[in-house]
C-alpha positions in Angstrom: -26.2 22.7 3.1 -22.8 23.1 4.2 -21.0 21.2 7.1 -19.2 18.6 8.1 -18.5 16.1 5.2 -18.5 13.3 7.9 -22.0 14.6 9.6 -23.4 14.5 6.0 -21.6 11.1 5.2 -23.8 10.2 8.7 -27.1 11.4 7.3 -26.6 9.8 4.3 -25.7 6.8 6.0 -28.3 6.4 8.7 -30.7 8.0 6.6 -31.6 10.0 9.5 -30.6 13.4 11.4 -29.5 11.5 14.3 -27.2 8.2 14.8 -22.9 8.1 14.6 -20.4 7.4 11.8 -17.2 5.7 11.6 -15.3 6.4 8.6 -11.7 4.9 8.3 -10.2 4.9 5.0 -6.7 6.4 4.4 -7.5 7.8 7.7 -10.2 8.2 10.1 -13.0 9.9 12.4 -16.1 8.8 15.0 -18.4 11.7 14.8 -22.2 11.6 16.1 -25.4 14.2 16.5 -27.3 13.2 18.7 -31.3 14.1 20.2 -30.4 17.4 21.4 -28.7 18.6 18.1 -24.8 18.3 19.5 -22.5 17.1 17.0 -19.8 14.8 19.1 -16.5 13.6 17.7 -13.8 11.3 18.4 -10.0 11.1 16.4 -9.7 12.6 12.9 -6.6 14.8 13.6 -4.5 13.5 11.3 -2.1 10.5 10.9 0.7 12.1 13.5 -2.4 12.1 16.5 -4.8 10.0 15.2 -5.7 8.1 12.3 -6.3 4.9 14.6 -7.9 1.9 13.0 -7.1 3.4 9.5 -5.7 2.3 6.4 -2.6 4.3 7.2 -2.2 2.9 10.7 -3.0 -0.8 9.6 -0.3 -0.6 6.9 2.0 1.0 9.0 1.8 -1.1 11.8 2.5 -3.9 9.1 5.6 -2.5 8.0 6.9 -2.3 12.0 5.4 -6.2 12.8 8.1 -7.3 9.7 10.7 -4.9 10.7 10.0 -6.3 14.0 10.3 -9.9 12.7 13.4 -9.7 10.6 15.1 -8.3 13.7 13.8 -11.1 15.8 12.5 -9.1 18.5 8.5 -10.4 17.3 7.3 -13.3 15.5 7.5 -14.3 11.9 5.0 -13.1 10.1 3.2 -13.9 6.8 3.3 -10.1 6.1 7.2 -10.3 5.4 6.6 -12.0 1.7 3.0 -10.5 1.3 4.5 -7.0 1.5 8.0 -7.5 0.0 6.5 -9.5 -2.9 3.7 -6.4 -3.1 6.6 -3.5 -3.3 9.2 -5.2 -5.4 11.8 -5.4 -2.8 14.4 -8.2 -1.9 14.4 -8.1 1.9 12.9 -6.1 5.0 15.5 -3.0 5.7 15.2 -2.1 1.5 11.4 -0.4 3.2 13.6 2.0 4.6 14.8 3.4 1.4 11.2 2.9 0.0 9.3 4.9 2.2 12.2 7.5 2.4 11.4 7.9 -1.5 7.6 8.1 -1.0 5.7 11.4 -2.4 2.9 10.9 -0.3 3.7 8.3 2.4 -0.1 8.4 4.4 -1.5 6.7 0.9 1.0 4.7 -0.2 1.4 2.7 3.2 -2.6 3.0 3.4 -2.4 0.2 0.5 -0.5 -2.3 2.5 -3.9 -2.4 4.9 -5.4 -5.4 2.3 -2.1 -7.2 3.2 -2.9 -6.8 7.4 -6.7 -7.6 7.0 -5.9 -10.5 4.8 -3.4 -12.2 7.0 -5.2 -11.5 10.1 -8.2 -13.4 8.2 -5.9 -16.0 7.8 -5.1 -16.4 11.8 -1.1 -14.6 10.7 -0.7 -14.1 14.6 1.3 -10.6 14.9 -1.6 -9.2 12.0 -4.2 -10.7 13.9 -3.2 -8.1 17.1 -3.2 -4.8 14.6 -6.5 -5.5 13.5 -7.8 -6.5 17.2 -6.2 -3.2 18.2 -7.1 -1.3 15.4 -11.0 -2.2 16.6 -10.6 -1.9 19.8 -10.0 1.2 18.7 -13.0 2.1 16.8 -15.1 0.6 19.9 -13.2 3.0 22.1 -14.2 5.8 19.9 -17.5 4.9 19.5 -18.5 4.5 23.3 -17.3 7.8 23.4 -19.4 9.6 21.5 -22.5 7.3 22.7 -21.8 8.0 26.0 -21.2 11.5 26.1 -24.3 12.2 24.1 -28.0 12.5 23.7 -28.5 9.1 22.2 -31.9 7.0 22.5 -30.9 3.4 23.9 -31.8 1.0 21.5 -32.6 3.0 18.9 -28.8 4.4 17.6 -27.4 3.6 14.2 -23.5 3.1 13.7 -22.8 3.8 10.1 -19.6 2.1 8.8 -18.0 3.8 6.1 -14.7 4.6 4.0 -12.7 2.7 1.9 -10.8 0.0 4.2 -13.6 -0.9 6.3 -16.2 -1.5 3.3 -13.6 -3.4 1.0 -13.4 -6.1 3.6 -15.8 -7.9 5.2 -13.9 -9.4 7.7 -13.1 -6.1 8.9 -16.3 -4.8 9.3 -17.7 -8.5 10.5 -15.2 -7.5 13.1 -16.2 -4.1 14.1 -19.8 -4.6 14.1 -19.7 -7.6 16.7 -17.4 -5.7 18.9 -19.4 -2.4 19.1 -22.7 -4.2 19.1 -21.4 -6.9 21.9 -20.0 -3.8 23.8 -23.5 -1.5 23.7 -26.8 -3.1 24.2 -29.2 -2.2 21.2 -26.7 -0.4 18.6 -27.0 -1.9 15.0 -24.0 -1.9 13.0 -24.6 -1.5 9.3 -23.3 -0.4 5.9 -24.2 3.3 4.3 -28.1 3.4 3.5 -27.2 5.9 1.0 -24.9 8.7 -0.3 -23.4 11.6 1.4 -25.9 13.8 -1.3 -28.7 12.4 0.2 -27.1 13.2 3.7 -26.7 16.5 2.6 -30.3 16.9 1.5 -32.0 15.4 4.9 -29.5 18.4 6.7 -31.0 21.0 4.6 -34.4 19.6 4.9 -33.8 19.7 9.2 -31.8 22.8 9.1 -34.8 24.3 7.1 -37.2 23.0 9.7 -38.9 20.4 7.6 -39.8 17.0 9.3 -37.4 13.9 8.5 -40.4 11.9 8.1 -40.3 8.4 6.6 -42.3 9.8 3.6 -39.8 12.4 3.1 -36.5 9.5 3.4 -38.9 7.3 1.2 -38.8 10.5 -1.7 -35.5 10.7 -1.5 -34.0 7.5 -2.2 -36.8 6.4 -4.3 
């Protein structure tokens, strides 16, 4: 069954044809199907466009809230020594020369995210705004695709998924109380199961076969 990696990450997930995903890891996408078959999306064009609410955009936003802070134009910030004392480096304008040296800058900054999530945890005030930003995001993205679709009220699934969002729970804890404050009867929740077993439940639709609970039940069992 070949298609989207994210709409089979979202069968998978929901363990259902129908629901949406978010997935933000080194970067990120929204993407639904909803009732009437139409797949909907929302971001995933890369880390120049997009990338909102990502690993990428969480570390880099930490870099700028240091930069920002050893310039004096923003507030001091626990992320100065957290990231410094991460990267080896003596003071704030030596990230210049790092990134400049950087093979693959998207997943290298991607790393610092731990650093943002952990000091926004921690009530660090200017990494507390890139992670409410960063899911304000996601909720942005998400009503998008729920409104613009098919969806049943009550009855729609939001799948959080990739690497960022399911190594801290205070990130997703975050996410799922915004989005499920935001649209009445949405449940937030962690990957039911693999992207193989999303891939199996599209073949099984695409081949006309009910997605009965019997058949999920076979699957995972």
């Amino acid at each position: 069954y070949l298609t989207n990696d994210a709409l089979i990450a979202l069968m998978g997930g929901a363990l259902a044809d129908t629901g949406i995903i978010v997935i933000a890891g080194t970067g990120s996408i929204i993407l639904g199907k909803d009732e009437a078959g139409q797949t909907l999306r929302a971001g995933g064009w890369g880390q120049f466009l997009a990338d909102e609410a990502s690993g990428y955009r969480l570390g880099l936003n930490g870099l700028r809230a240091v930069m920002r802070a050893y310039d004096k134009r923003g507030p001091e910030t626990s992320l100065s020594k957290a990231i410094l004392n991460q990267l080896k480096l003596i003071n704030a304008p030596e990230l210049v020369t790092w990134l400049s040296g950087l093979d693959s800058i998207k997943e290298e900054v991607s790393k610092l995210a731990p650093l943002v999530l952990k000091a926004a945890e921690e009530n660090d005030e200017p990494a507390r705004k890139i992670v409410d930003e960063a899911v304000g995001d996601i909720l942005g993205g998400v009503k998008a695709v729920y409104e613009n679709g098919q969806f049943r009220a009550g009855k729609t699934g939001v799948i959080l998924a990739g690497g960022v969002v399911l190594h801290s729970d205070f990130y997703f804890n975050q996410i799922k109380k915004r989005v499920e404050e935001a649209i009445e009867g949405v449940e937030v929740t962690r990957p039911q199961a693999p992207a193989v077993i999303g891939a199996l439940i599209g073949a099984a639709s695409q081949a006309g076969i009910a997605v009965s609970e019997a058949f999920l039940n076979n699957l995972v069992t």
